[in-house]
C-alpha positions in Angstrom: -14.0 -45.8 25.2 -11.8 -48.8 25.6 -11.6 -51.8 27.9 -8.6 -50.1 29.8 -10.2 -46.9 29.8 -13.4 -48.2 30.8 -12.3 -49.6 34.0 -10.0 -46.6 35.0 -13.5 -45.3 35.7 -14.3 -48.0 38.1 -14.3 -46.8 41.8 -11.0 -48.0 43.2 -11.1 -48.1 47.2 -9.9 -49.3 50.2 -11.1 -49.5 54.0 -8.4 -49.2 56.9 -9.4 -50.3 60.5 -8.4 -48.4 63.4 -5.1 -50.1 63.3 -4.6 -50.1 59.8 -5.2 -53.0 58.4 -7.0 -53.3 55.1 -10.4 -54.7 56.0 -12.3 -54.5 53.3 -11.8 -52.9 49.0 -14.3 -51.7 46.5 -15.9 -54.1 44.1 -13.3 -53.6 41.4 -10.1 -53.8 43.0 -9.0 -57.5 41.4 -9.5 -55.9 38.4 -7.4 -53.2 38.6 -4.9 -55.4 39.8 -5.3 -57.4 37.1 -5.3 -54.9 34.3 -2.1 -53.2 35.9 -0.7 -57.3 36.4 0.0 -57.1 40.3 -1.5 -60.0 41.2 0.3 -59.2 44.7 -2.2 -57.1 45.0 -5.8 -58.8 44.2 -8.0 -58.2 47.5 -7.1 -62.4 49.0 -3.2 -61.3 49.0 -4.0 -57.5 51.0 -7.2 -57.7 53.2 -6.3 -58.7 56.5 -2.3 -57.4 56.4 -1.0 -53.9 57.2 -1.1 -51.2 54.8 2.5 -50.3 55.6 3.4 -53.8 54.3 2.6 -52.9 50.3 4.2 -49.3 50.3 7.5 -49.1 49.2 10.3 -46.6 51.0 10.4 -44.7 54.5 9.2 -41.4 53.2 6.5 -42.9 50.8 5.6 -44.6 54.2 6.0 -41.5 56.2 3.8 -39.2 53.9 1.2 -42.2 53.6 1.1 -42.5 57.6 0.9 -38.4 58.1 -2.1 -38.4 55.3 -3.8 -40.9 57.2 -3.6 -39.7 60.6 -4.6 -35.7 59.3 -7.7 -37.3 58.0 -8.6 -39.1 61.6 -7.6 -36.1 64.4 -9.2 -33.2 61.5 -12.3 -35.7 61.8 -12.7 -34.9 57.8 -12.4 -35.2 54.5 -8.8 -35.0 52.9 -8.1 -35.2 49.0 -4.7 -35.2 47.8 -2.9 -35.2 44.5 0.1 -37.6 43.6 2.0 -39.3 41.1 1.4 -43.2 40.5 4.0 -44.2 37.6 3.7 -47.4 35.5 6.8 -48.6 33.6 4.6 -47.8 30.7 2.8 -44.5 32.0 3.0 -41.5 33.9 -0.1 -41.3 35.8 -1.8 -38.8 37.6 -3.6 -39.9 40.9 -6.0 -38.0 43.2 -6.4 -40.2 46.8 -9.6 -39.1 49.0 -9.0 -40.0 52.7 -12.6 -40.5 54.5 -13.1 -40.7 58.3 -15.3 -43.6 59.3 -16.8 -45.1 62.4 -14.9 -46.9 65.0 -11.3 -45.2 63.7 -12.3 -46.7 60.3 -10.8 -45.1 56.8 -11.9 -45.3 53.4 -9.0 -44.4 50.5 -9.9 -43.6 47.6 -7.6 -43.6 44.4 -8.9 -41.6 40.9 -7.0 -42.0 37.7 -6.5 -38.1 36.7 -4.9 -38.7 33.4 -2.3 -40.9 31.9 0.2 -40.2 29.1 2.9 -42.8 27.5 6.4 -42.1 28.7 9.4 -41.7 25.6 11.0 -44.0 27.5 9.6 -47.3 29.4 12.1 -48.7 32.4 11.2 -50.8 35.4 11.9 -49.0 38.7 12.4 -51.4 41.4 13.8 -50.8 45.1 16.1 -53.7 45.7 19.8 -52.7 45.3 21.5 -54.9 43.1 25.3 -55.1 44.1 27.3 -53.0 42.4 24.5 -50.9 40.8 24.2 -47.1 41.5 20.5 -46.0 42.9 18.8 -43.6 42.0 16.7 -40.9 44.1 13.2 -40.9 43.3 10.7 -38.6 44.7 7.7 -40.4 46.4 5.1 -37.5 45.1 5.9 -36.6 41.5 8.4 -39.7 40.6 11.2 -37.0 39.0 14.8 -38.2 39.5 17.5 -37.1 41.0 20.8 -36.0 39.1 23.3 -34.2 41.4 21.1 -31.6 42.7 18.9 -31.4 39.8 15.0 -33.0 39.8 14.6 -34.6 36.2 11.1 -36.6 34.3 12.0 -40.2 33.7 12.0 -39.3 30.3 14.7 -36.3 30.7 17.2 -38.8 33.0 16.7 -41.9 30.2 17.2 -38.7 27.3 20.4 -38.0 29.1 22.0 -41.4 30.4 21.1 -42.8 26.7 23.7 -45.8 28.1 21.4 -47.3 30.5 20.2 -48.8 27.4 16.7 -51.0 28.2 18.3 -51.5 31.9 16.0 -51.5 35.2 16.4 -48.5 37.3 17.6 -49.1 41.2 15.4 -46.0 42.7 15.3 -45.1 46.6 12.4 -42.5 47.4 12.4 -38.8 49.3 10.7 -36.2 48.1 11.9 -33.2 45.9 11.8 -29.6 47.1 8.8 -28.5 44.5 6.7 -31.6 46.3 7.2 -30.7 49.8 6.5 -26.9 49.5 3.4 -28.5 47.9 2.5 -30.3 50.7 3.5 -27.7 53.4 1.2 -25.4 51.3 -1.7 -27.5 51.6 -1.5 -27.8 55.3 
């Protein structure tokens, strides 16, 4: 097992208060920053600030903040799959929402499995003047083309002109993903 693979196993968690703010993260999280070089995100940059402040787009937001408050009024347990791209990798997440004391949340984040895209782009959220953007769904990270859902790898196959260019994405989620989640609840 490699280095990488190795601390993929390492529990990766965060604790919400009642007013969700990160309070506290597992003993591993600086690592996983590291490996995965966000160093916006070692524990000194994120414990004491909102969680809302590090999640990117109103319906990411909006599905993170209806997870959250499921988990506190159903008083249990909630585990959710989801989607949590690299510009290297596609990677499939499981989160586990646990109810603590005093209004308190634990999230926990599992690496499912991981598998090298084709093609390796940057997806970033600020809109560049001039430069078309991109829907990208929150849960499973397809994108959009006119009214068909595509894999990163299917949109780069068929825009072969975006050459090694960084994608301008905005997030919703695609129809497949929220029959998924209206399933589940």
């Amino acid at each position: 097992m490699s280095v990488a693979e190795s601390v993929q196993q390492l529990p990766l968690w965060y604790e919400l208060d009642a007013n969700n703010c990160v309070v506290a993260v597992s003993e591993y999280w600086d690592v996983h920053a590291m490996m995965y070089q966000t160093p916006s995100l070692l524990a000194k940059n994120i414990i004491g600030k909102a969680l809302d402040s590090q999640i990117s787009g109103d319906v990411t937001q909006m599905f993170t903040d209806t997870m959250i408050t499921s988990a506190r009024v159903q008083a249990k347990s909630l585990t959710r799959r989801y989607r949590c791209d690299s510009p290297t990798h596609k990677r499939e997440m499981e989160m586990v929402l646990t109810p603590l004391a005093n209004g308190h949340l634990r999230i926990a984040h599992q690496l499912v499995s991981e598998t090298a895209w084709q093609h390796t782009r940057r997806m970033h959220t600020q809109a560049k003047p001039g430069k078309h953007r991109i829907k990208r769904c929150s849960m499973c990270n397809q994108l959009l083309d006119g009214d068909e859902w595509l894999s990163q790898d299917a949109y780069l196959a068929r825009y072969p002109e975006l050459g090694q260019t960084d994608l301008s994405v905005y997030y919703g989620i695609c129809p497949e993903c929220t029959a998924g989640i209206k399933s589940q609840n």
